[in-house]
ZAMARGU-4260 file (C-alpha; in steps of 0.2 Angstrom, whole numbers, plus 5000, padded with zeros to 4 digits):
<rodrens>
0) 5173/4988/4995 | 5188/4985/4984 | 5197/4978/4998 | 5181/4966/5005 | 5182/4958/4983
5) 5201/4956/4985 | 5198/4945/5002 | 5183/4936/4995 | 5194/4933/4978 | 5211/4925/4991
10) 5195/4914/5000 | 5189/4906/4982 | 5207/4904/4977 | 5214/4895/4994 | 5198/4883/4992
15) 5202/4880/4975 | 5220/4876/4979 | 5217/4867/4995 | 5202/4856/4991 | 5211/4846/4977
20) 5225/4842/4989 | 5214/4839/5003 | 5204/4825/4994 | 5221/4820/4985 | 5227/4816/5004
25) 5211/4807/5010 | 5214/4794/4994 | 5230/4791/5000 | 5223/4788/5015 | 5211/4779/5013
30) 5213/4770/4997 | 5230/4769/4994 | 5238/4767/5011 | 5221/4761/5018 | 5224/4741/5012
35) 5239/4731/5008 | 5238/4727/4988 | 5243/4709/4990 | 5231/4696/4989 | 5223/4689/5003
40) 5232/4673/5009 | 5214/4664/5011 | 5217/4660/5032 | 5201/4661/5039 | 5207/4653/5056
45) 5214/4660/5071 | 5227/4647/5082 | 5235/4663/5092 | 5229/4667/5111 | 5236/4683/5109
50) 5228/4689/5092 | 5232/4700/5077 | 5239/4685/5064 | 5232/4683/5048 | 5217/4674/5052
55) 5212/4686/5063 | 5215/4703/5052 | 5211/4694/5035 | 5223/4708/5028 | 5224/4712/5008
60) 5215/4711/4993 | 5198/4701/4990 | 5201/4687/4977 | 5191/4690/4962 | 5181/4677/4958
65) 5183/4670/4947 | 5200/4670/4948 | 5205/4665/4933 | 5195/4667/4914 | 5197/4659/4900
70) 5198/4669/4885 | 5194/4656/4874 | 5211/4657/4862 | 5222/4648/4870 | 5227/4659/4885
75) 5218/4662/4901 | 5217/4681/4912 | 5221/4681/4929 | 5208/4692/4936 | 5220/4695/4951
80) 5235/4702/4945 | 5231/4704/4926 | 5243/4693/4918 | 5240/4683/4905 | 5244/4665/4903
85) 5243/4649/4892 | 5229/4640/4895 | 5242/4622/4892 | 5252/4622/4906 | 5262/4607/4900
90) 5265/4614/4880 | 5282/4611/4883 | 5285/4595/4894 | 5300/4595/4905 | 5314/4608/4899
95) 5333/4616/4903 | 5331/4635/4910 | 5340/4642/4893 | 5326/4629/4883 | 5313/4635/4894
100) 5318/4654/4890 | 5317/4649/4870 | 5302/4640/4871 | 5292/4656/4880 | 5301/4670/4869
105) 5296/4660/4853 | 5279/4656/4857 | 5266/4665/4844 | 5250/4663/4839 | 5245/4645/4828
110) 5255/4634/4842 | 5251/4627/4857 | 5232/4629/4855 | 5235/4650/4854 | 5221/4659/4843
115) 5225/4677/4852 | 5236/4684/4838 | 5252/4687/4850 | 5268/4686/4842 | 5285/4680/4846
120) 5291/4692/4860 | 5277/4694/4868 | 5279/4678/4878 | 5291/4675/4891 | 5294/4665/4904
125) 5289/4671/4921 | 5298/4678/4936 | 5299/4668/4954 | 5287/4683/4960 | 5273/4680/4946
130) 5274/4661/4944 | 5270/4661/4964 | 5256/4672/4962 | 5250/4655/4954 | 5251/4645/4972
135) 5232/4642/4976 | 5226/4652/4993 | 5223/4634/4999 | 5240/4631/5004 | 5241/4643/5015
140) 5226/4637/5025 | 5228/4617/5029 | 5210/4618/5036 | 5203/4622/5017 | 5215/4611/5009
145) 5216/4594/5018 | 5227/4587/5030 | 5244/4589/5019 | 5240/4608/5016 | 5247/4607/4998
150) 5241/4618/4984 | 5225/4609/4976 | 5223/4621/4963 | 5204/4623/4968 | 5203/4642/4962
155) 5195/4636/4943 | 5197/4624/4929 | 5203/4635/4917 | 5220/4628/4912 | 5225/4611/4906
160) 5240/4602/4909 | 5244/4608/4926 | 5259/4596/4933 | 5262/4594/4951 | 5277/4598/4949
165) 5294/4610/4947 | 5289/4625/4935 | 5306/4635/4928 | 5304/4656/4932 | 5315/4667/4923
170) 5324/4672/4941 | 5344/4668/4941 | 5348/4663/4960 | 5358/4676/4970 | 5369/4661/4973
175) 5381/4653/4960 | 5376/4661/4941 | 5371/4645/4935 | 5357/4642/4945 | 5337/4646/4943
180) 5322/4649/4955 | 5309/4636/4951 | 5292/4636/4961 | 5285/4618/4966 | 5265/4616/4961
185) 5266/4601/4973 | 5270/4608/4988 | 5271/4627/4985 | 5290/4627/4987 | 5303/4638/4977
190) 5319/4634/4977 | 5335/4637/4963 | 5344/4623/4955 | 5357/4622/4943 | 5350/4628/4924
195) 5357/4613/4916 | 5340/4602/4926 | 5325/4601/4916 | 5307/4606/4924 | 5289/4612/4915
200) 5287/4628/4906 | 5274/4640/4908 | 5273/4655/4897 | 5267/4670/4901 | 5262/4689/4895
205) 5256/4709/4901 | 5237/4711/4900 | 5228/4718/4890
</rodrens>
């Protein structure tokens, strides 16, 4: 009898041991290794014969629409990737990289149209990889974006001021020191050029 409780006792315990870890690995599975968590691209075409591009798999995560909101104090959530940015994309006009760094490191609540209560240091300007996350989905699909395939910015109206132009990101090039990645809101472009050149500023912030 004694023995037949002991068994029973090691069954009970191996299932509550094993079970968590069992379900732990079906997440990771099917949740976590399951999608890619990058944003879909917005390809809906196929123009392969032999199959498995990206108009065919429609790989990654579903934009969220909408994709931006505007808080109504000055700054706008991206419902994507949860940052936070000014709602005046053009605050700042035309700016050096080391102006550009100033202008997003100072920037507090009372200026620029911000009612959010931030304070200095909680702005900064953005990396190459975030102020690319900006690049509407419709430049990467001509067929949805017209004939030049440039970026339309069809994904909302909740900034102002958006340039099609070169916008400063925080990145020093792996080339010479004293130059800077800037992505292109024309074209979709990045490229690096020296720091001393001015191009627009848009700040940026963790959300909330």
């Amino acid at each position: 009898m004694m023995r037949s409780r002991i068994s029973c006792l090691k069954k009970r315990l191996g299932f509550v041991l094993i079970a968590p870890l069992f379900f732990l690995g079906m997440c990771q599975t099917y949740v976590f290794g399951g999608k890619a968590l990058v944003e879909k691209t917005g390809q809906i075409l196929s123009y392969s014969t032999t199959g498995g591009e990206d108009g065919d798999l429609k790989k990654g995560v579903t934009w969220p629409n909408p994709r931006f909101t505007d808080k109504g104090n000055g700054a706008v959530t991206d419902n994507l990737t949860k940052l936070i940015w000014l709602k005046d994309a053009n605050a700042f006009s035309s700016r050096t990289w080391e102006q550009a760094l100033s202008d997003a490191n100072t920037l507090a609540s009372g200026s620029h149209g911000l009612t959010d209560g931030s304070k200095a240091g909680d702005w900064r300007l953005p990396n190459v990889k975030e102020l690319q996350s900006l690049i509407d989905a419709a430049y990467s699909n001509p067929a949805l974006s017209g004939a030049s395939g440039k970026s339309q910015w069809v994904s909302g109206n909740a900034f102002i001021g958006v340039r099609s132009s070169d916008y400063w990101s925080s990145t020093t090039a792996s080339g010479p020191m004293t130059y800077a990645w800037y992505v292109s809101l024309s074209d979709g472009g990045v490229s690096d050029y020296n720091k001393t050149r001015t191009h627009f500023v848009w700040p940026v912030r963790a959300g909330q």
